[in-house]
N, C-alpha and C positions, 0 to 999 in steps of 0.2 A: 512598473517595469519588473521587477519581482515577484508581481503576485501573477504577472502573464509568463513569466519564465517556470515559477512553481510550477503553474498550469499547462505549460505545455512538456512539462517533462512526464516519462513513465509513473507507475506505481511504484515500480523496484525501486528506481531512481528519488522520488519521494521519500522512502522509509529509509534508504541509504545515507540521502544528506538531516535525515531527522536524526538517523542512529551517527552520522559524524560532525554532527555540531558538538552535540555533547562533548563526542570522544576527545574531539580539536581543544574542547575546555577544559576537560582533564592534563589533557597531555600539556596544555601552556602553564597552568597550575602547577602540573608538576615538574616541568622545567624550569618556573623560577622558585619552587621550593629549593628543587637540584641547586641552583644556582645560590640560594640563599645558603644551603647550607655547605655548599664549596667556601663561600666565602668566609662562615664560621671558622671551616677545620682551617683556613688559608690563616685567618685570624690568631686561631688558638696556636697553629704553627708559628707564626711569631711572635707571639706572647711566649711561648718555649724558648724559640732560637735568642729573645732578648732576657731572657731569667739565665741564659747560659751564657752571655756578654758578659752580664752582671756579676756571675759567679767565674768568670772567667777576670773579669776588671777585680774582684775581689781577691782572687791569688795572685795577681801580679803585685797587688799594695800589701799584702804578703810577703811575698820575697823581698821586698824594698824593706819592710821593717825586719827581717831574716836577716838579710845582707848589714842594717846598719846596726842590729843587735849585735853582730855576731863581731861586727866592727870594733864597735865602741867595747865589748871586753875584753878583745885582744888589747887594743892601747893600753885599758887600765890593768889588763893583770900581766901581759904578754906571754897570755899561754895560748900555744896555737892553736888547743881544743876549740876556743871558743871560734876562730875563723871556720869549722867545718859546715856552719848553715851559711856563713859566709856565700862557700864554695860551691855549695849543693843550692841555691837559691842561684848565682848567679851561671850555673852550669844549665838549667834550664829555661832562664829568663830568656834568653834568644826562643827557643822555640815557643812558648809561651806567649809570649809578645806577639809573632807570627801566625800562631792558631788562631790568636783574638781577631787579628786586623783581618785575615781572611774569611772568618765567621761576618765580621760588619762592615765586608767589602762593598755591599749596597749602600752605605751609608758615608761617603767620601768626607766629611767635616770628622767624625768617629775617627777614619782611618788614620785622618792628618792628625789628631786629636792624639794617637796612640806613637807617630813617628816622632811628635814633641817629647812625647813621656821618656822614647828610647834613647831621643838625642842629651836627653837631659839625666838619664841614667849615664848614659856612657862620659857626659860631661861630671857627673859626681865619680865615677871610677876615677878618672885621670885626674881632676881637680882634688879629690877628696879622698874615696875610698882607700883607692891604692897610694896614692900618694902620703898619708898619712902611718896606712900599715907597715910603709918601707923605710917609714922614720922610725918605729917602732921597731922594726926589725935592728934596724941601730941601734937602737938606744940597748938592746938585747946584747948585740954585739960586743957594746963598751965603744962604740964611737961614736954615740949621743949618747945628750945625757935627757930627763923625761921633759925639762923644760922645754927643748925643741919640739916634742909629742902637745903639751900644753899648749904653746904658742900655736900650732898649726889648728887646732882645732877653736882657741879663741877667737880664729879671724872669719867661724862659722859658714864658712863656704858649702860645707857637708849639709849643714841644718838647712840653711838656705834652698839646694839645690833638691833634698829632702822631702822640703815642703811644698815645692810644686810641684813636684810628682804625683804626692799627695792629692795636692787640689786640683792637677790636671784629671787625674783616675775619677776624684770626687766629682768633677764635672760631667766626665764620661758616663759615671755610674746614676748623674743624676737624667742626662739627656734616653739614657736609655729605660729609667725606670717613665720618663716620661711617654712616650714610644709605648712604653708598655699599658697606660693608663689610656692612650690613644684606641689602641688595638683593642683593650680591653671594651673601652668605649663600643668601638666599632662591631666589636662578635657580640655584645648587647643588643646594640640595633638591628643586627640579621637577623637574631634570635627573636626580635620580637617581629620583626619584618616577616620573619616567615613564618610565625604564627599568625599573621595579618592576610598575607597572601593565602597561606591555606584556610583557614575560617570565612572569609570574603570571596575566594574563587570556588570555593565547594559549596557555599550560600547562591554564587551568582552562577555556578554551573546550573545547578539544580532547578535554580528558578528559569534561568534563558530553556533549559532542557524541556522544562515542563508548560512552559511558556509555546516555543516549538511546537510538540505535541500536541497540544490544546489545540494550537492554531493549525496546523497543517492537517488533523483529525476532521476538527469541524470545519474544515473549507472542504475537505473533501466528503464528509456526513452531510453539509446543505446539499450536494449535487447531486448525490446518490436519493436523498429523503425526495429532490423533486423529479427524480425518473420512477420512484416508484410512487410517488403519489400519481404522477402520470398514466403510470402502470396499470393503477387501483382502476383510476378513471377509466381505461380502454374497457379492462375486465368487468365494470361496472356496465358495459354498455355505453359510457360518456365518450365517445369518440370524441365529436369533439372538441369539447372541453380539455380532453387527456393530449388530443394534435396541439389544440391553442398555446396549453402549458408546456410542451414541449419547444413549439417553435420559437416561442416567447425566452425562453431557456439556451436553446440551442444556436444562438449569435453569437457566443463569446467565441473567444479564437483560442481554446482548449484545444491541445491537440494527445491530449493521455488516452488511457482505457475509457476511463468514463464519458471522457469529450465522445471516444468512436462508438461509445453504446448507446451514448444520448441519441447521437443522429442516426445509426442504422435504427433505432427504436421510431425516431422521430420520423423517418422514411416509412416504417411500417404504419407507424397510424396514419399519415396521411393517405397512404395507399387504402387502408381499412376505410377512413373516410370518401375517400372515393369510390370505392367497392360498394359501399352505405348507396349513396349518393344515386351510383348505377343502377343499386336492387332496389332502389326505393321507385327511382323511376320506371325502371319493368314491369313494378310490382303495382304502378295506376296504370300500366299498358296492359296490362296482363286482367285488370279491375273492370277498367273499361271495353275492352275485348270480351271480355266474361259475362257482361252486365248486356253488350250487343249481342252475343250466344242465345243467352235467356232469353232474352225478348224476340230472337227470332225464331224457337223454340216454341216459346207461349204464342207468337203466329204462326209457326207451323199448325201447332197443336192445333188452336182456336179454331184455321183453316179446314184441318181435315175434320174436326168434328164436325164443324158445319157442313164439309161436302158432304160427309158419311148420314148428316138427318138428311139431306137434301138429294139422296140418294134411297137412303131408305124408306122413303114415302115412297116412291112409285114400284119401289121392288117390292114393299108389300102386297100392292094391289096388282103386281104381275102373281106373286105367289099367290093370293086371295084368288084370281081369276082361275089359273093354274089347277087350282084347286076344286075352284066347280068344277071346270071341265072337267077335270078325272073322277072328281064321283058320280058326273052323267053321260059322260063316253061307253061305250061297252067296246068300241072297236078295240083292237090289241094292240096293232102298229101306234094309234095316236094315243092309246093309254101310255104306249111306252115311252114316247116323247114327251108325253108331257110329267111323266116320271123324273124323265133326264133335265126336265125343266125345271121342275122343283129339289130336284137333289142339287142344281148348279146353282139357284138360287138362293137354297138353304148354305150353301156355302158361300155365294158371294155375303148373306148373310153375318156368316162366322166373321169374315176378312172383315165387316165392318163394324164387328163388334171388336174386334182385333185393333183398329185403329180408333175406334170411342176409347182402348185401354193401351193408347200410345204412350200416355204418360207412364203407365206401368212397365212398359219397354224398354225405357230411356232409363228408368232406374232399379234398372235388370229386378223386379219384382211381377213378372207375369207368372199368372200362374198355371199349371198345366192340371189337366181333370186324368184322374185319376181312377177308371172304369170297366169294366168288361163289357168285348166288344168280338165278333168273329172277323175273321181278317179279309173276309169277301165283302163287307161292309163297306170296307176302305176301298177294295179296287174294284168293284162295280160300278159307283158313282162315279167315278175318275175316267173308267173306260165307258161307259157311256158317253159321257161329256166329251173324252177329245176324240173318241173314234168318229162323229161324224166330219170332223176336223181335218183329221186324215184322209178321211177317205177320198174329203172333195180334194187334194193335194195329191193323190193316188200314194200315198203308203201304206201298205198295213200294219196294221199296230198287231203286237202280236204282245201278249202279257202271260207267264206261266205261273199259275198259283200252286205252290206244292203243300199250301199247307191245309192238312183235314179240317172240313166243314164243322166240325164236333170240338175241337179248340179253340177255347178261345183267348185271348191275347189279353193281358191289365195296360192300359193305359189311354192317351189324349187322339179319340179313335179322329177326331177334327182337324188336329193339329195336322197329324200325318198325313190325314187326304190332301191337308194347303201345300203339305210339302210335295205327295206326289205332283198335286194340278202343276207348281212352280214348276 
């Protein structure tokens, strides 16, 4: 299903989801580093905001030992000096108190943790603090004496309420520093988490990337290496072998570049092949046509040689005969005929040496004689021969020779007369 969806996408479309697989792997890589290392600073921010609970539970156990210091010297000496940390510890204990619980409002056991402390502050003011410094104030007065100061603080109410303040804070300070061990824990593990995730996702980017690449290159390098091995094959002449391999190729249901260049490709070979196919067959019609030609060439030929000996036997002994008679005639009129007998003879003559040199015709190799000749030569035997032609037809041939008896003419003085007789 994948590898027909690869294939039927474009090229563009190809190198686009080659170039955002990667990207996709970067970019989740580095959203959970993001993430990793949000969770650090989130980490380290409370590792902070509980080191300032801590130091924050640390000056309120502060002010409580302020407050009972500043106490216990007023009783024993009764100088009011000593109540001024008193005064100044318990003049910001309220706010104090309230900075802290708001600081570890996420933390509701802490909060309630901190309203015991207060409760149990303001129960040592009325049970202890003040109560005891207003005895002392008397005793100051002259109306006590120090044993009622003795007394009150013998019955340890102060120390008592003191001490779990103490150990409330102590608790406080210990759930927070655990909180802190926790968090600590925790931006440990991020820290290493995200050096896990980055080393392992830039490992596994780079391999799924090149992986990819690999794969998506050479699936599309096989289809490309068999259009032009194809290719080779046409240009070789391999029709077709080159149509075979293509068509053999060209079933998958690709529909990208390649798919539409395989088949327009694949269309032209077979067309080439059939082209083959067409000229190949022409080309024994054309064989065997040409092979009937010659042979009825070579009987033509055979033919007219043969008429032309079978002809020129008896025109010799017309011209043989022809011939006595004009060396034992003295008459003029039959000398002259029988003149015109042998000049037509000597030419029917020529015309059948003409066609003994057919073959020379046919392969335009005749050759012409090349001679001097007078030009009455020509038209004398010609005009002998068809004037008596004429005349039994009643025409008269009327023929005007302009050129002087004393020139004479270079060339094929036979040829010309066949052309005039023609």
């Amino acid at each position: 299903m994948i590898l027909g969806w690869f294939d039927n996408i474009s090229l563009q479309k190809k190198l686009f989801v080659s170039f955002c697989i990667p990207i996709a792997l970067i970019v989740t890589v580095s959203f959970s580093v993001h993430e990793n290392t949000q969770s650090m600073v989130e980490d380290n921010h409370w590792v902070v905001h509980t080191h300032k609970a801590i130091a924050r539970a640390q000056e309120l156990l502060n002010l409580v030992v302020n407050m009972e210091t500043g106490q216990r010297g007023y009783l024993i000496t009764g100088d009011p000096v000593f109540l001024e940390p008193y005064h100044l510890a318990l003049d910001v204990w309220r706010q104090k108190i309230q900075t802290l619980a708001a600081q570890v409002s996420d933390n509701p056991p802490q909060v309630d943790r901190l309203n015991r402390i207060d409760d149990i502050h303001k129960t040592w003011l009325k049970e202890s603090g003040e109560k005891e410094i207003q005895q002392r104030n008397l005793v100051n007065k002259g109306e006590a004496d120090m044993q009622s100061v003795v007394a009150l603080t013998k019955q340890q109410t102060g120390k008592q309420l003191i001490d779990q303040i103490r150990s409330e804070i102590a608790r406080f300070i210990e759930i927070e520093q655990q909180l802190i061990s926790v968090r600590v824990v925790k931006s440990d593990n991020s820290a290493q988490q995200t050096d896990y995730v980055l080393l392992v996702g830039t490992l596994l980017s780079v391999f799924i990337s090149l992986v990819i690449a690999a794969w998506s290159s050479n699936r599309i390098k096989r289809r490309i290496d068999i259009l032009l091995a194809a290719a080779n094959q046409v240009a070789a002449g391999n029709l077709r072998e080159g149509a075979s391999t293509l068509n053999l190729h060209s079933k998958t249901n690709a529909q990208d570049e390649v798919a539409h260049l395989t088949h327009s490709f694949q269309k032209m070979a077979t067309n080439l092949v059939k082209n083959d196919n067409e000229m190949q067959a022409k080309n024994q019609e054309l064989v065997a046509e040409r092979a009937k030609a010659e042979a009825a060439v070579k009987a033509k030929g055979e033919f007219l040689s043969t008429m032309s000996h079978e002809i020129r036997t008896p025109m010799n002994g017309v011209l043989g005969i022809s011939q006595i008679i004009a060396s034992q005639t003295q008459e003029p009129e039959t000398k002259e005929n029988i003149n015109i007998i042998l000049d037509s003879g000597h030419h029917l003559m020529t015309i059948l040496n003409d066609i003994l040199d057919f073959s020379k015709v046919e392969e335009n190799k005749l050759e012409l004689e090349v001679a001097p000749f007078h030009f009455v030569q020509v038209i004398q035997p010609v005009c002998s021969a068809i004037k008596p032609l004429a005349d039994e037809k009643g025409i008269r041939l009327l023929i005007e020779n302009n050129v002087p008896a004393h020139i004479q003419l270079i060339g094929d003085s036979a040829r010309l007369r066949q052309i005039l007789y023609n």
